[in-house]
FIBA-33988 format. One record per atom (N, C-alpha, C, CB): atom name; x, y, z. Coordinates in Angstrom, 1 decimal, padded with zeros to 4 digits, m for minus. Glycine has a CB too. Layout:
BEGIN
name	X	Y	Z
CA	X	Y	Z
...
This chain:
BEGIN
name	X	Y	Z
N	m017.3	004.9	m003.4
CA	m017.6	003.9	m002.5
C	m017.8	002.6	m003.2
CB	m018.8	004.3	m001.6
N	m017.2	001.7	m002.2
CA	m017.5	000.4	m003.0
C	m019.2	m000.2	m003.1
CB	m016.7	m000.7	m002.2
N	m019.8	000.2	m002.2
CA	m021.4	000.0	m002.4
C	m021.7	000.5	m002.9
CB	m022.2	m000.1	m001.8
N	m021.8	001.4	m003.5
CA	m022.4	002.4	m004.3
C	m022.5	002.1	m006.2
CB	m021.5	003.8	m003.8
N	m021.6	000.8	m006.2
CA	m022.1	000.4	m008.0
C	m020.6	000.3	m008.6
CB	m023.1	001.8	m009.1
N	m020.7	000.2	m009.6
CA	m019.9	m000.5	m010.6
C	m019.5	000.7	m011.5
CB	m020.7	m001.7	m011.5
N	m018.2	000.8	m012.3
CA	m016.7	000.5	m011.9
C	m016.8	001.2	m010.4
CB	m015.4	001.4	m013.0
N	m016.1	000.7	m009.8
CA	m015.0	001.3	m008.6
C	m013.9	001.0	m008.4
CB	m015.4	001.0	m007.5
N	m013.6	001.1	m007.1
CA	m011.9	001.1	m006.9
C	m011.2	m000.2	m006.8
CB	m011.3	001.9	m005.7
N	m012.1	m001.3	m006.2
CA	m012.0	m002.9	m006.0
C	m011.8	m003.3	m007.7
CB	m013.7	m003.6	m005.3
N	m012.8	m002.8	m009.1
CA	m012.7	m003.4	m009.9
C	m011.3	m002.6	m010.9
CB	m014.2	m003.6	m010.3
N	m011.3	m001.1	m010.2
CA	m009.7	m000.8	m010.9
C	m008.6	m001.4	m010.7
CB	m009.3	000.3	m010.8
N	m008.6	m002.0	m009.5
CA	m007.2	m002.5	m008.9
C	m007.2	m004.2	m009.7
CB	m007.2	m002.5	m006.8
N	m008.3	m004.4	m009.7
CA	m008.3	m005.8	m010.6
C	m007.9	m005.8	m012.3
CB	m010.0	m006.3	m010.6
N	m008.1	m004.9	m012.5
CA	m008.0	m004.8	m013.5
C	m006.5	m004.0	m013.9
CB	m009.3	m004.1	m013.8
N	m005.7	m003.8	m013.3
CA	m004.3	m003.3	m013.2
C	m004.3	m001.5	m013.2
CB	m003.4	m004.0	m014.6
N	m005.2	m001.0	m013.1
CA	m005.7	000.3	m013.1
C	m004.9	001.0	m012.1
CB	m007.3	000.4	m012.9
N	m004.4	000.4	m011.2
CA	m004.2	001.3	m009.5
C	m003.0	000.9	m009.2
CB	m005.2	000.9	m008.1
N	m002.1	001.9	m009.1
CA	m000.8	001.4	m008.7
C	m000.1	001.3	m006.7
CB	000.3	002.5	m009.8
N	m000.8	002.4	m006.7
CA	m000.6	002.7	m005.3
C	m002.1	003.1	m004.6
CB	000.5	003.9	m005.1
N	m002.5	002.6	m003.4
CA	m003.5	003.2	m002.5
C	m003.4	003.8	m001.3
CB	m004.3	002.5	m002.4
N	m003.5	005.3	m001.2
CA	m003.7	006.1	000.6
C	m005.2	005.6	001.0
CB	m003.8	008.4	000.6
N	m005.8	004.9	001.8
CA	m006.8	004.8	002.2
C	m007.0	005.1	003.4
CB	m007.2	003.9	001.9
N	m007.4	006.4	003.8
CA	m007.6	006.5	005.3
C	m009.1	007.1	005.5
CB	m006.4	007.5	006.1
N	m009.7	006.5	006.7
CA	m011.0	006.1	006.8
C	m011.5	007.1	007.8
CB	m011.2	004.6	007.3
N	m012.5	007.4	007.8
CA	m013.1	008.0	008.9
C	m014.8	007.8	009.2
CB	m012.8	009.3	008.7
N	m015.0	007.0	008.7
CA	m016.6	006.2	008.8
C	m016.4	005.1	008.7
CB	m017.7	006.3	007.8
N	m018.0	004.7	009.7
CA	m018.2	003.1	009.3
C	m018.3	002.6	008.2
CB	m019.2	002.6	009.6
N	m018.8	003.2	007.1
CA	m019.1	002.7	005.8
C	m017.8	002.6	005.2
CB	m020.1	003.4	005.1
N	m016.8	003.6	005.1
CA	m015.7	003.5	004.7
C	m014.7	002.7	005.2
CB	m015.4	004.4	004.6
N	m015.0	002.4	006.4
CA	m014.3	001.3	006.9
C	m014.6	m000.1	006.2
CB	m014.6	001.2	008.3
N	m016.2	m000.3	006.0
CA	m016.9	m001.2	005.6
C	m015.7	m001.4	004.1
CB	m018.7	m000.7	005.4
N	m016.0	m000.9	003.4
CA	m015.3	m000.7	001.9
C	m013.8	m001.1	002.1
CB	m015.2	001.1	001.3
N	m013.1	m000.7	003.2
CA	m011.7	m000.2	003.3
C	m011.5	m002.0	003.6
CB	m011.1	001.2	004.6
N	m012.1	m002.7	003.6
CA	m011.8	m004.3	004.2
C	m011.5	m005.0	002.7
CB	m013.4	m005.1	005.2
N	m012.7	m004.4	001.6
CA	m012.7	m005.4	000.3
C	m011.6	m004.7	m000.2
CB	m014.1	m005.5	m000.8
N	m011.3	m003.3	000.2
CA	m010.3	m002.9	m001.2
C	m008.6	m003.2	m000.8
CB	m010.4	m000.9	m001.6
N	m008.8	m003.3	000.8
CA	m007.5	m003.9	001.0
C	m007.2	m005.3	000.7
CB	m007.3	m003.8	002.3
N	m008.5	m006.2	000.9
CA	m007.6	m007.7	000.6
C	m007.4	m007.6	m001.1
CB	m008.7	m009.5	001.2
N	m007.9	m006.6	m001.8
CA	m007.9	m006.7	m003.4
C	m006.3	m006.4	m003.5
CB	m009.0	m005.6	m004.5
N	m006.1	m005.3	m002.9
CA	m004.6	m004.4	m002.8
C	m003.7	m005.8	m002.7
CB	m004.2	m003.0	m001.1
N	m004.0	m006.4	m001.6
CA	m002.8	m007.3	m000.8
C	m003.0	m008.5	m002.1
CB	m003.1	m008.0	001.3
N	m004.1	m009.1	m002.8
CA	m004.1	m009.7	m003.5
C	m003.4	m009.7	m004.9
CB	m004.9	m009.8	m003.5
N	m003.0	m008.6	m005.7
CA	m002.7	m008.0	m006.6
C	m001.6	m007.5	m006.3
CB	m003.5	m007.4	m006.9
N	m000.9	m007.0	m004.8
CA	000.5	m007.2	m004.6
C	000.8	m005.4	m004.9
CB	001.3	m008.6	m005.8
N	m000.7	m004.6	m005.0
CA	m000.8	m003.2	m004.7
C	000.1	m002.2	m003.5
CB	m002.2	m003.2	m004.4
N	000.6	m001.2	m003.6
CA	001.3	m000.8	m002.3
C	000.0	m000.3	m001.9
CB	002.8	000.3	m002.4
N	000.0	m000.4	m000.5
CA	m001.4	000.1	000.2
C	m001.1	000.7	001.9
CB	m002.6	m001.5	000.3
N	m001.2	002.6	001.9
CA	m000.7	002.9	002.8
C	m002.9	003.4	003.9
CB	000.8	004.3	002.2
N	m002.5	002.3	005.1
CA	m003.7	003.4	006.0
C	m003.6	004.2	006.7
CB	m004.5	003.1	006.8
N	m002.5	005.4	006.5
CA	m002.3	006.4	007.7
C	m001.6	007.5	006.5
CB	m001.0	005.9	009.2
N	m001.9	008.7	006.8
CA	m000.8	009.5	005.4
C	000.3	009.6	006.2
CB	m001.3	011.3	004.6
N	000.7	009.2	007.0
CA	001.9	009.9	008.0
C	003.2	008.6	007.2
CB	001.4	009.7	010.5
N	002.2	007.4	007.1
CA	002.9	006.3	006.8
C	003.1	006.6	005.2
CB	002.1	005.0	007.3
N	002.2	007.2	004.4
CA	002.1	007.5	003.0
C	003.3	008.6	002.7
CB	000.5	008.0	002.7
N	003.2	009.3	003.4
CA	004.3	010.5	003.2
C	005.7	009.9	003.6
CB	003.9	011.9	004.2
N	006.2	009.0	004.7
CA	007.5	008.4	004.8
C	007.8	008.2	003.6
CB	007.6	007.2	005.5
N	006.8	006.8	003.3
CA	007.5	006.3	002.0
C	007.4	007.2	001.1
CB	006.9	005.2	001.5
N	006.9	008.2	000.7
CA	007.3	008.8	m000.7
C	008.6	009.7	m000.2
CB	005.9	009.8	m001.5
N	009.1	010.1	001.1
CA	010.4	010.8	001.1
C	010.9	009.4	001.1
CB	010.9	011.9	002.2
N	011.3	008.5	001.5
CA	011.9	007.0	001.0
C	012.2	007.0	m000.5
CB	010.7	005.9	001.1
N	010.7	007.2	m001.5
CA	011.1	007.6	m002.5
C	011.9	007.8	m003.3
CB	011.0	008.0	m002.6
N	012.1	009.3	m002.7
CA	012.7	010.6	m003.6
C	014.1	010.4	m003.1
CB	012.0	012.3	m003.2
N	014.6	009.6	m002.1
CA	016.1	008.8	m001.7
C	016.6	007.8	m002.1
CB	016.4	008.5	m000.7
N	015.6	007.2	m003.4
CA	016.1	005.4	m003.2
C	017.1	005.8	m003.8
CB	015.4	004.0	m003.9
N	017.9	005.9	m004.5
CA	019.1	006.1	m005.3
C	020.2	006.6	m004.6
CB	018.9	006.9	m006.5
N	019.9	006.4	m003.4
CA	020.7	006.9	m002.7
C	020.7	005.7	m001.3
CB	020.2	008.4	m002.6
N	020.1	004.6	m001.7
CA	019.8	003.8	m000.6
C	020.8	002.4	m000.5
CB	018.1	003.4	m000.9
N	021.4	001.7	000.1
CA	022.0	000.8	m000.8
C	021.4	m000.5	000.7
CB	024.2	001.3	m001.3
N	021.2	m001.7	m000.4
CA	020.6	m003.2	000.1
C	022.0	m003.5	000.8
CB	020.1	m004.6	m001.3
N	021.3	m004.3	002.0
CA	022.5	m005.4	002.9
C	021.7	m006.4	002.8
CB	022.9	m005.0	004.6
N	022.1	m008.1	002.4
CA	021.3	m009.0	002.8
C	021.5	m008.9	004.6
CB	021.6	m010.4	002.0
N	020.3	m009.9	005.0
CA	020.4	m010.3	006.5
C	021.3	m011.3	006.9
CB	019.2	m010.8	006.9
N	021.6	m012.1	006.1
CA	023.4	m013.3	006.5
C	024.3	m012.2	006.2
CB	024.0	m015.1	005.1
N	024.5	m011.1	005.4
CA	026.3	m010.7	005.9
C	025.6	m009.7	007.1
CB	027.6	m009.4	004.3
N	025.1	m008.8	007.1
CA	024.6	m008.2	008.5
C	025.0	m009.2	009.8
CB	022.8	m008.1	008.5
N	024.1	m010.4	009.8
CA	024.2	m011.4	010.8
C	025.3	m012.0	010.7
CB	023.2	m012.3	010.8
N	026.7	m012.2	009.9
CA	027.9	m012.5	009.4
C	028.9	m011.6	010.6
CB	028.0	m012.0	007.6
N	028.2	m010.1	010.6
CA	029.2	m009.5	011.0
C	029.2	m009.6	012.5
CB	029.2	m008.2	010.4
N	027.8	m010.0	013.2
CA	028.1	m010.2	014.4
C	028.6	m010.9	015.2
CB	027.5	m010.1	014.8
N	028.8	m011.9	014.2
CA	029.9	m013.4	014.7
C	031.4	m013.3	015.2
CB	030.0	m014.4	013.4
């Protein structure tokens, strides 16, 4: 917990320590927490999932990127013209 003292998960993610975060809450207090460690995530540019349903997409996302291929949004929007 983030109240609970020093190191924690706020000061690993500062510190480049954390590459990805599942945070899903089920208390007030962890809610409390789940507010500082998200704006650290979004600050630091951390992937930060709050649902595992949403955590588990992306890792089968994952295990397909190489198999994924980019469209910009002008030839997409190109083709409806």
């Amino acid at each position: 917990m983030v109240m609970e003292g020093r190191p924690h998960i706020v000061d690993m993610i500062k510190n480049g320590d954390i590459d990805l975060i599942v945070n899903v809450v089920e208390d007030k207090k962890a809610v409390k927490d789940s507010y500082a460690i998200r704006a650290e995530a979004l600050a630091r540019r951390v992937v930060y999932f709050t649902t595992l349903a949403g955590a588990r997409a992306a890792c089968m996302g994952m295990q397909h990127g190489d198999e994924l291929e980019v469209y910009s949004l002008q030839s997409l929007h190109q083709r409806l013209l």
